[in-house]
C-alpha atoms as a printed R data frame, in Angstrom:
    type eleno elety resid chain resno        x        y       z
1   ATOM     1    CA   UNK     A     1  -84.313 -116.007 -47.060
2   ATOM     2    CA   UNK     A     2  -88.270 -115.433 -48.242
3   ATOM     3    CA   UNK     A     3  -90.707 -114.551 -45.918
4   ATOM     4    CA   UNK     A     4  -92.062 -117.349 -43.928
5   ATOM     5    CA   UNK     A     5  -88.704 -119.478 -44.143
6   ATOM     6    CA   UNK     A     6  -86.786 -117.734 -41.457
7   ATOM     7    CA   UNK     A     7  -85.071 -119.520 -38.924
8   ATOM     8    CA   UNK     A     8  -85.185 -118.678 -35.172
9   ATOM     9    CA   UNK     A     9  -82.028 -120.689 -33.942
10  ATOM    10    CA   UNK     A    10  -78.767 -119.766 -35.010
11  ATOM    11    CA   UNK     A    11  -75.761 -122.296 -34.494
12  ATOM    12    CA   UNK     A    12  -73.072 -120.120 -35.277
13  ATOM    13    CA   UNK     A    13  -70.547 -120.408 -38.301
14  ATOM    14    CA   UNK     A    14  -70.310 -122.255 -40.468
15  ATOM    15    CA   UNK     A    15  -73.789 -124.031 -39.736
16  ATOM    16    CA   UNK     A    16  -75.419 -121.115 -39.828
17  ATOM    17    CA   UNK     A    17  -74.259 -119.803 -43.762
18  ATOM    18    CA   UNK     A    18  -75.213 -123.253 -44.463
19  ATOM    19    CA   UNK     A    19  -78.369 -123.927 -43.981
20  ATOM    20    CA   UNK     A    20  -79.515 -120.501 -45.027
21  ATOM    21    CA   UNK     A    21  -77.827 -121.565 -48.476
22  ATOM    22    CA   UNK     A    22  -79.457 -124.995 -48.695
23  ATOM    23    CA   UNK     A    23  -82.535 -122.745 -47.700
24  ATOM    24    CA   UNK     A    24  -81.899 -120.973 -50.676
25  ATOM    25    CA   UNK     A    25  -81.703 -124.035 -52.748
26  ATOM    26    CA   UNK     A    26  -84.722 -125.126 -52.015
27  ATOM    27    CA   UNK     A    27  -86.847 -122.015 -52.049
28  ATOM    28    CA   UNK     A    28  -85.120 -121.488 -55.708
29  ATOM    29    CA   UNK     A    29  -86.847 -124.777 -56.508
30  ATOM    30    CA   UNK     A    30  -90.508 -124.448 -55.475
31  ATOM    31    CA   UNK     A    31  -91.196 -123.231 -58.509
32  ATOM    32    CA   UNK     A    32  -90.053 -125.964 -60.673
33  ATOM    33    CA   UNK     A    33  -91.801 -128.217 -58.581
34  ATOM    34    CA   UNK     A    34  -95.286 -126.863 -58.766
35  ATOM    35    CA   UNK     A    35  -94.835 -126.599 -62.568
36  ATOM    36    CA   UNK     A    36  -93.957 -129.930 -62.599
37  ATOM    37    CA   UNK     A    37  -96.941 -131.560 -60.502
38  ATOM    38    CA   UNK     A    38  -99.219 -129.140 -61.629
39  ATOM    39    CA   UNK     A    39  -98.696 -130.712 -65.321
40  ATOM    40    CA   UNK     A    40  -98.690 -133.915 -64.025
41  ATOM    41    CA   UNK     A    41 -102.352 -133.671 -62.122
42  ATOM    42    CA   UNK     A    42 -103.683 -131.834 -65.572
43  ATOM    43    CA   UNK     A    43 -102.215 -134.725 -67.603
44  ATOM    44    CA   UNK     A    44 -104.612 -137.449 -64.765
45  ATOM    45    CA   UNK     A    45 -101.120 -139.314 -64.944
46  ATOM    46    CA   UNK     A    46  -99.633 -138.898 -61.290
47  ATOM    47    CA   UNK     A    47 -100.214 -141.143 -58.590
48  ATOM    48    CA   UNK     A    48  -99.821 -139.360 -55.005
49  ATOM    49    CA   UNK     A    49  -99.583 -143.174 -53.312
50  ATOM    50    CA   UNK     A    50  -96.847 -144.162 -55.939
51  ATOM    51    CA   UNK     A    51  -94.363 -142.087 -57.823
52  ATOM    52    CA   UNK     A    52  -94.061 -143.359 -61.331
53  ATOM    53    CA   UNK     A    53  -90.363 -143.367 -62.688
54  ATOM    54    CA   UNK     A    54  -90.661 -140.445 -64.574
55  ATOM    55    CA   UNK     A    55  -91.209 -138.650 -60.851
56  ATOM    56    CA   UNK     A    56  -88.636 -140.186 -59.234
57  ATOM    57    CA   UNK     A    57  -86.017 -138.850 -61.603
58  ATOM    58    CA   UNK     A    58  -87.552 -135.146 -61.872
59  ATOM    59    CA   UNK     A    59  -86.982 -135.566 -57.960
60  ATOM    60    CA   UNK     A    60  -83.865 -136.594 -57.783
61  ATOM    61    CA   UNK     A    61  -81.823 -133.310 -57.535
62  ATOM    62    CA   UNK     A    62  -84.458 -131.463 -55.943
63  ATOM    63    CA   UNK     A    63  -83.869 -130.759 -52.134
64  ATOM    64    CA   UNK     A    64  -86.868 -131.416 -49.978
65  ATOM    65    CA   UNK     A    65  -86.096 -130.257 -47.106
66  ATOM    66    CA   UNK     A    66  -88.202 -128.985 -43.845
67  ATOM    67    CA   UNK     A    67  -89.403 -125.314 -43.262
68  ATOM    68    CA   UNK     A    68  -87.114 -123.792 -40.811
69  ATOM    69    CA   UNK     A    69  -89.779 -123.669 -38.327
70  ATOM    70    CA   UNK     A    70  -90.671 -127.431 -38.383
71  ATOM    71    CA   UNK     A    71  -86.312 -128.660 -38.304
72  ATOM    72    CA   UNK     A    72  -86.328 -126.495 -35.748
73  ATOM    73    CA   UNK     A    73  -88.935 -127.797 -33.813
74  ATOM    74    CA   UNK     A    74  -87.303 -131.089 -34.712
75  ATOM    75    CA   UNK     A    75  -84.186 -129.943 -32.695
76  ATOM    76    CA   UNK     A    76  -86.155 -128.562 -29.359
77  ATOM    77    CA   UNK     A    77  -88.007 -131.879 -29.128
78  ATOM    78    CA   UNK     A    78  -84.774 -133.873 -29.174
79  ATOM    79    CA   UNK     A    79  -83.100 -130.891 -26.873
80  ATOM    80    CA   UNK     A    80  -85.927 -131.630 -24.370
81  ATOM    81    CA   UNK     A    81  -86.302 -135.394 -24.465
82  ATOM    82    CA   UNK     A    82  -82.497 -135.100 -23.814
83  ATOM    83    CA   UNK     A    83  -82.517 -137.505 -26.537
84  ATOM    84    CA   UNK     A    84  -78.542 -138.168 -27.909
85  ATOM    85    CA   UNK     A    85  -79.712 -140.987 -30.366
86  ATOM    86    CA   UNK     A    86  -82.359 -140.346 -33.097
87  ATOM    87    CA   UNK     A    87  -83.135 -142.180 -36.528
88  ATOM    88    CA   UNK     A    88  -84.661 -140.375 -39.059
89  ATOM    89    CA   UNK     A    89  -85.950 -141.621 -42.389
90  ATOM    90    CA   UNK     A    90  -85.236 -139.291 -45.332
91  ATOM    91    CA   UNK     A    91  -82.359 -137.040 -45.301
92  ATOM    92    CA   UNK     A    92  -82.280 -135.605 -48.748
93  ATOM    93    CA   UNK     A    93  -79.353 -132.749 -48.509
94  ATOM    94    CA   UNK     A    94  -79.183 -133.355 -44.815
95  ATOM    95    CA   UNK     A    95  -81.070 -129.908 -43.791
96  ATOM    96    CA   UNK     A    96  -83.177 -131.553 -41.072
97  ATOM    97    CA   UNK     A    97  -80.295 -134.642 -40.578
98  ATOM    98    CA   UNK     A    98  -77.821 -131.426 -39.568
99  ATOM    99    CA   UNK     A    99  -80.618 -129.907 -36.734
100 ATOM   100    CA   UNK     A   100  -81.307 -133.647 -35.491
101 ATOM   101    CA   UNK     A   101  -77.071 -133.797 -35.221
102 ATOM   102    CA   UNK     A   102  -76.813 -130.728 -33.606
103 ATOM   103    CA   UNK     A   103  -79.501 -131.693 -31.135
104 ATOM   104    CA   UNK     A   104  -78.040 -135.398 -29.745
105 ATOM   105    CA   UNK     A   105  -74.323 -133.402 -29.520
106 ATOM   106    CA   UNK     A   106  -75.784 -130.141 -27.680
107 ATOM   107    CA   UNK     A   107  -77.480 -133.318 -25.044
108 ATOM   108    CA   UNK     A   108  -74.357 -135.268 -24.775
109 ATOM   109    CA   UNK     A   109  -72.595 -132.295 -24.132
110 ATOM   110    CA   UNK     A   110  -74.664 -131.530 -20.596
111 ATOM   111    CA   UNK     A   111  -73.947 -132.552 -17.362
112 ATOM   112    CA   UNK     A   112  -77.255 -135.173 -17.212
113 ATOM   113    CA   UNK     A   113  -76.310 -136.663 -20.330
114 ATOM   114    CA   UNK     A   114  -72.662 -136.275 -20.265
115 ATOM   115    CA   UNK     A   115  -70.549 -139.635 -22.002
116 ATOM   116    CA   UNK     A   116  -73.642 -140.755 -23.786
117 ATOM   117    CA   UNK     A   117  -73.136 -141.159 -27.764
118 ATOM   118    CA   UNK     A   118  -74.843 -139.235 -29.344
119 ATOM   119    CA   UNK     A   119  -75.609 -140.608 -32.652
120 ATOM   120    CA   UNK     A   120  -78.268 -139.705 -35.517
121 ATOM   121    CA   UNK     A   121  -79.067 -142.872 -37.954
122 ATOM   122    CA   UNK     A   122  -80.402 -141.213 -40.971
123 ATOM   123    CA   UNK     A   123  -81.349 -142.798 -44.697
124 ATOM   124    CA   UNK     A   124  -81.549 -141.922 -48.175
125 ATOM   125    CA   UNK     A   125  -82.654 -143.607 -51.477
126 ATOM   126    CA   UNK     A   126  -80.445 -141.717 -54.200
127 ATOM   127    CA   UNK     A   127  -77.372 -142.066 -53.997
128 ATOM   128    CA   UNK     A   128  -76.533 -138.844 -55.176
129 ATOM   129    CA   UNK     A   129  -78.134 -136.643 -52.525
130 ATOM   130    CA   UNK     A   130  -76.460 -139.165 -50.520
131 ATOM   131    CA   UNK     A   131  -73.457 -138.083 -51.155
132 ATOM   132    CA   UNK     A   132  -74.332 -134.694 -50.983
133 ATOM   133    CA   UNK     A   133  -75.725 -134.744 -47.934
134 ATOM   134    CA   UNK     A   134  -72.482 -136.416 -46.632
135 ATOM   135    CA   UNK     A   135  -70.248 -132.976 -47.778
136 ATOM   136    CA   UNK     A   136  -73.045 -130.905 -45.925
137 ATOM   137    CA   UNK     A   137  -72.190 -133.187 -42.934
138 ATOM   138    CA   UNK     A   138  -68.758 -132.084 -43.202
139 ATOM   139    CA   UNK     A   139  -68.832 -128.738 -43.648
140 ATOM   140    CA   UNK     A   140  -71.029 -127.919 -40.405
141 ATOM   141    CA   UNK     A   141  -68.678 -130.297 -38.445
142 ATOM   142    CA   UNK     A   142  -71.545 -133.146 -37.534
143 ATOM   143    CA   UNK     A   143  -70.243 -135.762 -39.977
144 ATOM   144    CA   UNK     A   144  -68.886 -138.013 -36.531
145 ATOM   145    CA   UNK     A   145  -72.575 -137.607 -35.316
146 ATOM   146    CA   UNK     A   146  -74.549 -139.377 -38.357
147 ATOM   147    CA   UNK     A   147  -74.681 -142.825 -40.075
148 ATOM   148    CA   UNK     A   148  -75.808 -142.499 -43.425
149 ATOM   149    CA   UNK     A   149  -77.415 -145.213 -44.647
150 ATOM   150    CA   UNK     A   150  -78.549 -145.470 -48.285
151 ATOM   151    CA   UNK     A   151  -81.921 -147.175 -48.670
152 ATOM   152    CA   UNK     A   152  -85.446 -146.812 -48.357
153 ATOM   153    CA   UNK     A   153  -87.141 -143.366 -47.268
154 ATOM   154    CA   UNK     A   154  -90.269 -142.384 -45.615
155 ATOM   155    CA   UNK     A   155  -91.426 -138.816 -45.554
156 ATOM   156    CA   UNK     A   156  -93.837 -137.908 -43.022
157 ATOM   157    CA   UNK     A   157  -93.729 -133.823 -43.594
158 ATOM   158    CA   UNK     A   158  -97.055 -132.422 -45.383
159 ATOM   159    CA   UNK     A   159  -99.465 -134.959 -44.169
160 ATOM   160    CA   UNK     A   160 -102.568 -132.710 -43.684
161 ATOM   161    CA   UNK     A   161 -101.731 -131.620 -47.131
162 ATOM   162    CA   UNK     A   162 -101.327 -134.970 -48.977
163 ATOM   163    CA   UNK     A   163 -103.982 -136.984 -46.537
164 ATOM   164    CA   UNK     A   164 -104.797 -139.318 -49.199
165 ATOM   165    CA   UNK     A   165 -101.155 -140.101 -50.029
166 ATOM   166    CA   UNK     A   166 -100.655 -141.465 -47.018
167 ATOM   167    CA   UNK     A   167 -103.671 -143.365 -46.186
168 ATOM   168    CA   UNK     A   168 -101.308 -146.776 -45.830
169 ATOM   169    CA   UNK     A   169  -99.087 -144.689 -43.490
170 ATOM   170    CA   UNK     A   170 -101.944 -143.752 -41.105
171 ATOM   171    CA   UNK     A   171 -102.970 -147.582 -41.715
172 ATOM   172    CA   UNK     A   172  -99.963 -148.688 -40.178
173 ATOM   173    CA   UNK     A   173  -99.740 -146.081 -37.627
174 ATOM   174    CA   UNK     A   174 -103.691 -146.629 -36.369
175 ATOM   175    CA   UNK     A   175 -102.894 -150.736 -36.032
176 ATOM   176    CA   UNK     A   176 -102.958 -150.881 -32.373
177 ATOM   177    CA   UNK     A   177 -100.071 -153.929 -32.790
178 ATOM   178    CA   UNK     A   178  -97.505 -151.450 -33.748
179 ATOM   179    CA   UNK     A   179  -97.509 -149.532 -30.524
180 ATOM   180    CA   UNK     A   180  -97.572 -146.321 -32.441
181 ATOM   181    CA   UNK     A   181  -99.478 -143.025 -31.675
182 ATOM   182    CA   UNK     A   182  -99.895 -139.696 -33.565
183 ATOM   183    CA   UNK     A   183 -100.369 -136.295 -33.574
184 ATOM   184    CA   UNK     A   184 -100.778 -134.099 -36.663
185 ATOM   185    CA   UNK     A   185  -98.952 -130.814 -35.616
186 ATOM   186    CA   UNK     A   186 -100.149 -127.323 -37.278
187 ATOM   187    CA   UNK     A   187  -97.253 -126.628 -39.599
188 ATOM   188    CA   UNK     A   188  -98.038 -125.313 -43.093
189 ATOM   189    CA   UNK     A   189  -98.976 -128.809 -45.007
190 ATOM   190    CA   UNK     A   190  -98.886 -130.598 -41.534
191 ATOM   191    CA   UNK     A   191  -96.260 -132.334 -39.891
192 ATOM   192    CA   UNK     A   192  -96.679 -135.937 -38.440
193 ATOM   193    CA   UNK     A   193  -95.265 -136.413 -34.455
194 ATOM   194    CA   UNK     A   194  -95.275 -140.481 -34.154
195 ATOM   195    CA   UNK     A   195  -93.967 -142.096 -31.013
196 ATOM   196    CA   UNK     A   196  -93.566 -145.693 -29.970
197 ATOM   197    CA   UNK     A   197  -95.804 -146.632 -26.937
């Protein structure tokens, strides 16, 4: 795994092999993706608050996943709120969906939190990484623990980086009649922590 992507937890096999190979997949892909929007913001043609067609399908077989270090904080925030059931919007491969799984079972498994069902409600838009995602499931055992639901997805990782793109997010977030508050955590790119109040 490149430097800067390691991870700290270690689940054991087969999770572990796993998600250093969809790590893998991902890192192999950076490249292709800064090619591609690199050409796209010379060309004046891409829209940050509104993927045009032709971005959507370069997309579609590209795994965006979270750095190690931000799933992972993902995990010890759901380990500490004791939290068994979480929803997360945007699975792609299932990368952060299979830390968020792992999290609700290790809580339902202690002695405070023992019997409670410990669920993750996850979605994705293409139906192919939805499928996907649903073998990676599998294969690190967590496929009882998540409902996949194809539809719409919201990505809230690289906010500081992409401020602009998500000026309707932060919109919504700031409107003091959706009980929401929100912290901009210092992750490479920025990662956005929003809870219901």
């Amino acid at each position: 795994m490149p430097h800067g992507m390691s991870r700290q937890l270690t689940f054991g096999p087969p999770i572990d092999g796993l998600l250093d190979r969809l790590y893998e997949l991902h890192t192999s892909q950076d490249a292709a993706l800064g090619e591609y929007f690199s050409a796209r913001a010379a060309e004046g043609s891409l829209d940050f608050n509104s993927f045009d067609e032709r971005t959507n399908v370069f997309l579609r077989d590209k795994l965006i996943a979270l750095d190690p270090v931000k799933a992972e904080f993902c995990y010890q925030v759901c380990r500490a709120l004791r939290a068994t059931r979480v929803v997360e919007a945007g699975t792609s491969f299932g990368v952060s969906t299979i830390h968020l799984a792992l999290a609700v079972r290790d809580n339902a498994r202690d002695a405070q939190t023992r019997g409670a069902d410990a669920i993750v409600i996850a979605t994705e838009h293409e139906p192919d990484k939805a499928q996907r995602a649903r073998a990676h499931f599998r294969e690190a055992g967590v496929a009882d623990l998540i409902d996949l639901r194809e539809g719409a997805v919201v990505v809230c990782d690289n906010t500081e980086q992409f401020r602009d793109a998500y000026a309707e997010y932060f919109e919504f977030i700031r409107d003091r009649r959706n009980r929401l508050q929100t912290l901009t955590l210092p992750f490479p790119g920025g990662l956005e922590f929003t809870v219901r109040v």
